[in-house]
Steps between C-alpha positions, in 0.01 A plus 500: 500500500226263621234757482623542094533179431094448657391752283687426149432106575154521730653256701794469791842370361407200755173395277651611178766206583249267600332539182811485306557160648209394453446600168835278398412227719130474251739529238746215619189297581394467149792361404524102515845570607437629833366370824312664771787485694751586248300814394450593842932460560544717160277820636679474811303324789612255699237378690162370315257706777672815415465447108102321478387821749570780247470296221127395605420848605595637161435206269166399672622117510817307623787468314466122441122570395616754255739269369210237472271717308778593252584163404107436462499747251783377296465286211663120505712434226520131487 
């Protein structure tokens, strides 16, 4: 099963998770409605090291500075 799974995905079913997480924790950060920590709680970390590790490694910056340069590019409304 692994060995399928690497070769109809490219990747382990360990990374393809990671991404997946990932992936919805970008998503989550976008939102005004979500915290660091509250996006990292809803993809299903616990601990802040084990969420900014994969995160960095697959985003190229830290969750909070992802979250920063989001907001940057959103226009104020006032």
């Amino acid at each position: 099963m692994l060995r399928r799974f690497a070769s109809e995905t490219g990747q382990s079913p360990l990374d393809y998770l990671r991404q997946a997480r990932v992936d919805a924790a970008k998503r989550l950060l976008e939102s005004p409605d979500h915290t660091v920590a509250s996006a990292m709680r809803h993809v299903g970390y616990a601990d802040p090291a084990s969420f900014r590790r994969p995160f960095t490694a697959r985003a190229g910056m830290t969750p909070a500075a992802y979250r920063r340069q989001f907001r940057a590019s959103r226009p104020r409304l006032d």
